[in-house]
Structures are given as structure tokens and as C-alpha cells.
C-alpha positions as CSV (number, residue, x, y, z in Angstrom):
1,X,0.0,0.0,0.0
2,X,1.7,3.3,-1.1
3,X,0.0,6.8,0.7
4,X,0.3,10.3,-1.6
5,X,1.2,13.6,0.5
6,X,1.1,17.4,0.8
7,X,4.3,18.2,2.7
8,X,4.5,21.6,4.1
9,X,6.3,23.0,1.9
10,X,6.4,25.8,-1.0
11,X,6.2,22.5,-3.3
12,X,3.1,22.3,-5.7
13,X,4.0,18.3,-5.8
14,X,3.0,15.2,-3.4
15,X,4.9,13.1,-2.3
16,X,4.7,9.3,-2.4
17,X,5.6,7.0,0.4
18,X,5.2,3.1,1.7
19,X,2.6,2.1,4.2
20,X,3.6,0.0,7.0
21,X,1.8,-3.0,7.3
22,X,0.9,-2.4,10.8
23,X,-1.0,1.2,10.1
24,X,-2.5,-0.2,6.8
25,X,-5.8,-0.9,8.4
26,X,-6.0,2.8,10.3
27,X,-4.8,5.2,7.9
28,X,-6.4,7.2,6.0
29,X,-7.1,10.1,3.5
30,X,-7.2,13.2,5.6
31,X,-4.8,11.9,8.5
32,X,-1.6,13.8,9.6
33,X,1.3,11.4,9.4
34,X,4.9,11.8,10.3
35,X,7.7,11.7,7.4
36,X,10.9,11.6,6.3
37,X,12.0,14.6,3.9
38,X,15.6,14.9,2.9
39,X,18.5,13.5,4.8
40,X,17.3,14.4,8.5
41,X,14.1,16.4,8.7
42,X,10.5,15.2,9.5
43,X,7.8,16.6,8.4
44,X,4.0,16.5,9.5
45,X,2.1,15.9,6.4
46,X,-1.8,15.0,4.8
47,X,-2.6,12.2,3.1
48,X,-4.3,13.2,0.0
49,X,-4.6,9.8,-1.5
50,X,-4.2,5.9,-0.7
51,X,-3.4,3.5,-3.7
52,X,-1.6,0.6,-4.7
53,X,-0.2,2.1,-7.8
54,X,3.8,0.6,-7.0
55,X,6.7,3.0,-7.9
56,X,8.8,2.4,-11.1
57,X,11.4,-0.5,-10.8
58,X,14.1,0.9,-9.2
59,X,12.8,3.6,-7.2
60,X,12.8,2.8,-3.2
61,X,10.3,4.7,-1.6
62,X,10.5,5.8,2.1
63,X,7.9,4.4,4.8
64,X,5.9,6.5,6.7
65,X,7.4,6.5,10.4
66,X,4.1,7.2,12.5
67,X,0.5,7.9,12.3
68,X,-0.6,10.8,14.0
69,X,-4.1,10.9,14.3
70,X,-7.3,7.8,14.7
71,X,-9.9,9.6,12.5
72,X,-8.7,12.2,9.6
73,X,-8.7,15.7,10.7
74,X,-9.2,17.0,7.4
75,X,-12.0,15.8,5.5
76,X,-12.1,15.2,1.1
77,X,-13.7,18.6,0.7
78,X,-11.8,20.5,2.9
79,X,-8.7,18.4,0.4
80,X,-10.8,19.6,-2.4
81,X,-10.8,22.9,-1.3
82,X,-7.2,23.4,-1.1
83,X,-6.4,22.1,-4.5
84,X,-9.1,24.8,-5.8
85,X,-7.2,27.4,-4.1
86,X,-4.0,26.0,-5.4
87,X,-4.9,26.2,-9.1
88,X,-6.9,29.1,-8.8
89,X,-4.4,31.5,-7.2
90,X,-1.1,30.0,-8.4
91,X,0.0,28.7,-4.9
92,X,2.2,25.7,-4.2
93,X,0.0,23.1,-2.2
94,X,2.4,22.9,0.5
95,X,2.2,26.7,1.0
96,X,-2.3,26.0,1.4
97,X,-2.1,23.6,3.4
98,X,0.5,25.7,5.9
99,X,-2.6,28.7,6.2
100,X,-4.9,26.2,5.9
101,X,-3.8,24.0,9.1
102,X,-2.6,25.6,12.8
103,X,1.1,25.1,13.6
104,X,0.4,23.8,16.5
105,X,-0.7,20.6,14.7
106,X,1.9,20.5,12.0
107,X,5.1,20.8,13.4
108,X,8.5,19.8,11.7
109,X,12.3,19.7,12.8
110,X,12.4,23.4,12.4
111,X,9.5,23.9,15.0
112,X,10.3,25.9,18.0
113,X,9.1,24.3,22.0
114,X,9.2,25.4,25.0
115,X,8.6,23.9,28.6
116,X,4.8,25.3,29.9
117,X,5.9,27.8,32.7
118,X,4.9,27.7,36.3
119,X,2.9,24.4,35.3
120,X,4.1,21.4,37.7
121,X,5.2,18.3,35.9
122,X,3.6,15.1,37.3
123,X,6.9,13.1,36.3
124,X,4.9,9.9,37.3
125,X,2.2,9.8,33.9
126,X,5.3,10.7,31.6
127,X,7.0,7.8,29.7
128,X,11.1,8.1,29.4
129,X,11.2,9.8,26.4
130,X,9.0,12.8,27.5
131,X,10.6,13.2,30.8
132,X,13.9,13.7,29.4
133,X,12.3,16.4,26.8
134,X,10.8,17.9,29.7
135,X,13.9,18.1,31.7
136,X,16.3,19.7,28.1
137,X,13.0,22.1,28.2
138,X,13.5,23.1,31.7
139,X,17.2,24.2,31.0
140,X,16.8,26.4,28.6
141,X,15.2,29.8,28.8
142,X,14.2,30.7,25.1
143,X,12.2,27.9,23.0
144,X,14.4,24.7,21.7
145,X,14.1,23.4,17.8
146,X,12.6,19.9,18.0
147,X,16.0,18.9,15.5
148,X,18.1,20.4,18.4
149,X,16.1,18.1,21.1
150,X,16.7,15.2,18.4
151,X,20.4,15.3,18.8
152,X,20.8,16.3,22.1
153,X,18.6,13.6,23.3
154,X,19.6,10.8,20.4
155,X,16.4,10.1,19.5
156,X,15.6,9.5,15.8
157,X,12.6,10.9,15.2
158,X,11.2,13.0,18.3
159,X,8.0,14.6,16.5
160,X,5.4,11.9,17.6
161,X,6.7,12.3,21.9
162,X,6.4,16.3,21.3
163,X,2.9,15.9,20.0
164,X,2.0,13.9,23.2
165,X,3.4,16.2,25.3
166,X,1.5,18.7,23.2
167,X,-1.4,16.7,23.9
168,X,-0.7,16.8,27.4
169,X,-0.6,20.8,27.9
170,X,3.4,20.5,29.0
171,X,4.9,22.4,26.3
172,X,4.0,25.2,24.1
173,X,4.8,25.1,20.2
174,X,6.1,29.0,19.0
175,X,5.2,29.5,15.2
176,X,8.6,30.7,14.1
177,X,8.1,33.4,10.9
178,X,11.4,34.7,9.5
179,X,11.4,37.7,7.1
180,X,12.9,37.8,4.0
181,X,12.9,41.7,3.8
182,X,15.9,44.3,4.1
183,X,14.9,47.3,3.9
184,X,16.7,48.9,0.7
185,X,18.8,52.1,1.4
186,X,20.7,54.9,-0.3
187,X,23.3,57.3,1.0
188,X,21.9,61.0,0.8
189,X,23.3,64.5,1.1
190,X,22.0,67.5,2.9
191,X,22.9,70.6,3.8
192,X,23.5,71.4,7.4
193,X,20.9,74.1,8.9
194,X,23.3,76.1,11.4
195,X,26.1,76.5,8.4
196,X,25.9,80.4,7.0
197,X,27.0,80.7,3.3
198,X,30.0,82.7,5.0
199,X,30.8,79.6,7.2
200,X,30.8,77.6,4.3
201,X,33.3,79.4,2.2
202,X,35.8,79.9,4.6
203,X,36.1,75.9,5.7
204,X,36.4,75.6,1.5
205,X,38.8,78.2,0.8
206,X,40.4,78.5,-2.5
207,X,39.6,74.8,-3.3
208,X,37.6,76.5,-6.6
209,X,36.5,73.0,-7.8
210,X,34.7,72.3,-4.2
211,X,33.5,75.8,-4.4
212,X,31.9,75.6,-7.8
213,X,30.7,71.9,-6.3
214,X,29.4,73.5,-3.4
215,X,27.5,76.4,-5.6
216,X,26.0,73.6,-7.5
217,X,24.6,71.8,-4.5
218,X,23.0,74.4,-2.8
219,X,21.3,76.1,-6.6
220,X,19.8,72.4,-6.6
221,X,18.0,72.9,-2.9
222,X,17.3,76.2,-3.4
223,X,15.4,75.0,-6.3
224,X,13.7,72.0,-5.1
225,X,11.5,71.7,-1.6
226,X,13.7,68.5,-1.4
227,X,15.7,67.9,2.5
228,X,18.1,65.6,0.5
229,X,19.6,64.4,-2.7
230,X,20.8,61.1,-3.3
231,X,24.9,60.9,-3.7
232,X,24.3,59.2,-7.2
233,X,21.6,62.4,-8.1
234,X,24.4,64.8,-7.1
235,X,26.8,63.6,-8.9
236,X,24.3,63.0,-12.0
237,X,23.3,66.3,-11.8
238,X,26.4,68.4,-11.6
239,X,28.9,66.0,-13.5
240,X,31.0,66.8,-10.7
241,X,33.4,63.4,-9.5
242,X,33.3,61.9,-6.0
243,X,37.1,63.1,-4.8
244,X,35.5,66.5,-5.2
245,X,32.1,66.0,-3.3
246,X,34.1,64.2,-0.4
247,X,36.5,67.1,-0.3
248,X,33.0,69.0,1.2
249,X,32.2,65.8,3.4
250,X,35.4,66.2,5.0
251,X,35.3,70.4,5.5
252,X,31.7,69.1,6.9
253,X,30.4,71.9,4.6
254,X,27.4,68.4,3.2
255,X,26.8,66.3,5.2
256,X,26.2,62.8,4.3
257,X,23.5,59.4,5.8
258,X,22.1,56.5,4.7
259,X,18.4,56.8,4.6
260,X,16.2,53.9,4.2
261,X,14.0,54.2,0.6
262,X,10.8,52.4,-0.8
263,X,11.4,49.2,-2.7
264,X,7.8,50.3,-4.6
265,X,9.2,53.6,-6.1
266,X,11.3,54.2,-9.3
267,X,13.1,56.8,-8.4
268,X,9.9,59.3,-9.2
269,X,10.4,62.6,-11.6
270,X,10.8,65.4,-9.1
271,X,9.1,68.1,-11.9
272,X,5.8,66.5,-13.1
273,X,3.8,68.3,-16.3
274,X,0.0,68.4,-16.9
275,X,-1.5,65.6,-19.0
276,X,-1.8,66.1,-22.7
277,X,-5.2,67.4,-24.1
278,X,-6.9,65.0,-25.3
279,X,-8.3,64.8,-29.3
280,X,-12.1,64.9,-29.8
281,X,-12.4,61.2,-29.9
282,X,-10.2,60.4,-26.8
283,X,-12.6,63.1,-25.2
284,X,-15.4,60.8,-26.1
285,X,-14.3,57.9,-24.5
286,X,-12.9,59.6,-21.6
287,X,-16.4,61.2,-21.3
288,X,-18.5,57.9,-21.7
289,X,-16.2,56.0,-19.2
290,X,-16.5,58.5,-16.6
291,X,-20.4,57.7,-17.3
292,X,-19.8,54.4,-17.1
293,X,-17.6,54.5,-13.6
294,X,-20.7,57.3,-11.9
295,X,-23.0,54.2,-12.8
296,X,-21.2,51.4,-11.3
297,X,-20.4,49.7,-14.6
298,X,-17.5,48.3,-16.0
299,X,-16.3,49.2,-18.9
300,X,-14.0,47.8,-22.0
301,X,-12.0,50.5,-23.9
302,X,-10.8,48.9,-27.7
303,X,-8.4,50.9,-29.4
304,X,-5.6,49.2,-31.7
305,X,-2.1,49.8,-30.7
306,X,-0.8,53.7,-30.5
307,X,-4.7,54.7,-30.9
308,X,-4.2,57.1,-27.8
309,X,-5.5,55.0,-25.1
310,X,-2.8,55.2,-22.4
311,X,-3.5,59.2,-22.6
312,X,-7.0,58.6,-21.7
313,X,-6.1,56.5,-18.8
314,X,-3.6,59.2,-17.1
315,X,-6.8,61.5,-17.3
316,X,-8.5,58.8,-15.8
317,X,-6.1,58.8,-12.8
318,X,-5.6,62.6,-12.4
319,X,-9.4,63.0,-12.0
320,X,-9.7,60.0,-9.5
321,X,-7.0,61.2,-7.5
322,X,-8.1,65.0,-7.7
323,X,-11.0,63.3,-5.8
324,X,-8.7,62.0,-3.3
325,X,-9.6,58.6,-4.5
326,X,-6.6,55.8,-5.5
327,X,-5.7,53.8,-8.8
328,X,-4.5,50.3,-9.5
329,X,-3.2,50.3,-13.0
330,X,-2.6,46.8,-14.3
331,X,-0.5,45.8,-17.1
332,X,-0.3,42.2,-18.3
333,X,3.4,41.9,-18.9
334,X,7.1,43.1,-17.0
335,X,8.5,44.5,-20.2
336,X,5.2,47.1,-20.8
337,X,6.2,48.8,-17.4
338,X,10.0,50.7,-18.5
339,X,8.3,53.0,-21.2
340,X,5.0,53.2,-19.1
341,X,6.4,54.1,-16.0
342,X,8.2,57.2,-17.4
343,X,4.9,58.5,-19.3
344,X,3.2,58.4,-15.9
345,X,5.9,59.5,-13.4
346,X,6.3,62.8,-15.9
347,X,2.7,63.3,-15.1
348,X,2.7,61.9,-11.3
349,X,6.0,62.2,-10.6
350,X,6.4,60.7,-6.6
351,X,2.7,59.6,-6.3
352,X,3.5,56.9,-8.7
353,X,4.7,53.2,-7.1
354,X,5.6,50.7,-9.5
355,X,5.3,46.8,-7.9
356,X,6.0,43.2,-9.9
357,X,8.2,40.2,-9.4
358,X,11.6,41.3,-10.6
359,X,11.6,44.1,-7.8
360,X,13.7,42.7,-5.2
């Protein structure tokens, strides 16, 4: 008897693996069983599926160490449900049935315990295996990974004595999320506040380079509402080259900081124009889908390519957002967004936020 499963794991496959003879009779579709995954990990998985379709000469398949649970805890259209949710939204299985099911009652090698505090053990109802987790629990202050019990304690596969203790209200399972994000950061320059124009000129002195550098700077801030320009904007803007601009770091004439930036923005236009006027029939459409939006309605604009329609939809978004109202613009493909995002930041400048995949 072979048993198909949903790991949990960002894996859109199952995974196949041998019955025991001696949990033949018991198991069953919907059940949480304990498995083997790689070299040392166990996993809690689903069984999704119990056949006797046998495996391709050649191809040893791993048994299933324990059986969790008497009765399924998931029935077939809960199972049903998840697969719907898998197609439909593009999700790996694994990563549905890890929302879908508590942590508490899918832990793994990775899972984090910890000893229940101020709760007296009765050492008496535990069996050996439990007392000794109990008593590496008890030494340590912060929660233990179950793989770290496993080879402290030399026990193969420890999953199945946590979930009794589990069971048993002596330990307490800590969901352990670890983020992916750093934030994204760019060193800036600004002008110090309590530094005259006077001040300024004496600490650069007859460094005329510095001082044409410095004249530069402080044109661009005069002419901008901006606290700060980014390093690589400075030395965009005024050609000048970094021995220069660090020449004013070290007279402390600029001053210079990392400042943490939006992973959604594109570096936005910081002089935006008004939209183009639109021709008389772009004025028709724009007019009829305003109609169209004031009733509710949904509406399909068909123009072949270069007709004019992008224009009507940055009128579209300067109205909505004169009404203090928001946008989502959708586009169907990565490689549309370069030449769109610089038609819209001109118009929208820093209101714009461009999001997809290959932002990192």
C-alpha cells in the first residue's frame, strides 16, 4: 500500500511514500502522518490519496514513520478545497495547506518548543522519552528546535513524543516566521541648517573646484522643496566626481546618511507636467467612461495599438486622484512597465509606485 502527500512545503507536488503493514488498516485520507524529507528532517504531512499504484522498478520509496491521528482531521472537501485554491491563485499546495492547518498541529524539525511555565510536571504519567524532553526544556530559557532536542537527546525521530506532550498541555509550540525583507537604502546628502553661506566658504577656501561643487549643491536645494539628494543624483546632476564631493564631506560643509528608501518607487520625476489634451475622440471615450464609472459599470476601452489609449487613462487617474480617490493600474506583462512608467511618473512624478516580481 503506497500513501500520496502534501508536505508543508512551497512544493506544488505530493509526495509518495510506503505504508507499514501495521498502520494499513488505520490510515487514512485526511490523517496527519509523520515523514521523512531529505537526509534528516521530519515533516507532518496530509494524506491526500491511498493507492496501490507501486513505484517504477528501481525507485525505493521511504515508509511513513508514525501515524498521528485515529480519525482524519481534514476531511475530502476540505482536500478539495485546497487544491481549488491552489490552481486558482497559483500557490504551491504545500504553501495551502501551511494557512490552511494551525502550527500547532503541523510541526516539523524546524518547530520551536518550550517547557509550559509555572505548570508542575507530574513526572509519574510521563513515559522516558517525554521526561527527558521535559527536563532539556526546563534548561533552557528561550524555546528549543525539536531537530536540536533530536540530537541532544539521540532520539531518531522525536516529533510523535512532542505531539503527546503537546497533547498533554506540558509544552507550548512557537510559530517561528522569519522575514525575507531588508529594507533597501541609499546614502543622501543635505545641507547642514546652522552652516551660513559665510561659514561655508571659509572651511572651503580656495579649493575653486569644491566651491563651484558647493554652488551647485545648494542652486539644486534652493530650487527644489527637497531635504536631500541622493549621492548618485548629485553627482548625476552636476557631472562633478566623488574626490570633489568628499572634499565637502570632510570640511563638513554636506553632510552625508544613509536613509532607508521604498522598494515600490522608481526613483519618481521630481518636476511632473499636466496631462496632454486630449483629441475629440479620446474626449469621447474619456467622457463615456467617466459615465460608465458614476453608474457602477464596468467598462472595455478597444483601441488598436498607439490609438491614444494610455492618454485617456492618465486622465482617468488625475481625476480619481483630484477626488482623493486611489488607482490600481494593471499591465499584463514586465517589459510594458519601462516606457509606461516614465509617461506616468512625468505626469505623477512621486505619487507613482511601480510593484511586480523582478523588484527585489
Amino acid at each position: 500500500m503506497f500513501a500520496d502527500v502534501v508536505l508543508p512545503l512551497p512544493l506544488s507536488e505530493t509526495f509518495t511514500y510506503a505504508v507499514p503493514a501495521s498502520m494499513q488498516s488505520a490510515l487514512a485520507i485526511g490523517c496527519r502522518v509523520i515523514v521523512p524529507f531529505g537526509k534528516r528532517k521530519y515533516y507532518t504531512a496530509i494524506v491526500l490519496k491511498i493507492h496501490h499504484d507501486a513505484p517504477q522498478r528501481g525507485v525505493s520509496l521511504k515508509d511513513i514513520h508514525s501515524l498521528i491521528d485515529s480519525v482524519p482531521l481534514v476531511n475530502e472537501n476540505q482536500l478539495k478545497l485546497w487544491e481549488w485554491v491552489s490552481f486558482y491563485y497559483l500557490s504551491p499546495l504545500g504553501d495551502v495547506y501551511k494557512a490552511a492547518f494551525p502550527s500547532k498541529l503541523r510541526m516539523e524539525s524546524e518547530t520551536m518548543v518550550s517547557a509550559l511555565v509555572g505548570h508542575a510536571t507530574d513526572e509519574k504519567g510521563l513515559r522516558p522519552k517525554e521526561k527527558q524532553i521535559i527536563d532539556l526544556l526546563n534548561e533552557h530559557d528561550l524555546p528549543v528546535k525539536i531537530s536540536e532536542i533530536a540530537v541532544r537527546l539521540k532520539i531518531v525521530n522525536v516529533l510523535p513524543t512532542v505531539y503527546s506532550l503537546a497533547e498533554k498541555g506540558l509544552v507550548v509550540i512557537h510559530e517561528s516566521i522569519q522575514s525575507k525583507f531588508a529594507p533597501k537604502t541609499e546614502t543622501h546628502i543635505f545641507l547642514p541648517k546652522k552652516l551660513s553661506p559665510q561659514s561655508a566658504s571659509h572651511a572651503i577656501g580656495k579649493a575653486k573646484k569644491q566651491q563651484l561643487l558647493y554652488e551647485q549643491i545648494t542652486g539644486l536645494f534652493a530650487a527644489s522643496e527637497a531635504d536631500s539628494f541622493s549621492r548618485k543624483e548629485i553627482m548625476a546632476l552636476t557631472g562633478a566626481s566623488a574626490s570633489v564631493l568628499n572634499g565637502l564631506l570632510q570640511k563638513n560643509v554636506l553632510r552625508q546618511a544613509t536613509v532607508e528608501i521604498g522598494r515600490l518607487g522608481d526613483g519618481a520625476a521630481r518636476v511632473t507636467r499636466a496631462p496632454h489634451t486630449l483629441n475629440e475622440y479620446q474626449q469621447q471615450a474619456f467622457t463615456e467612461i467617466i459615465d460608465c464609472f458614476n453608474d457602477r459599470k464596468p467598462c472595455l476601452l478597444h483601441g488598436v495599438t498607439s490609438s491614444g489609449k494610455t492618454e485617456i487613462y492618465i486622465h482617468l487617474i488625475k481625476r480619481l486622484l483630484d477626488e482623493g480617490k486611489q488607482t490600481l493600474y494593471l499591465v499584463p506583462e514586465i517589459a510594458l512597465t519601462t516606457q509606461l512608467t516614465h509617461r506616468l511618473q512625468a505626469v505623477f512624478g512621486d505619487k507613482l509606485a511601480i510593484y511586480h516580481s523582478k523588484i527585489n
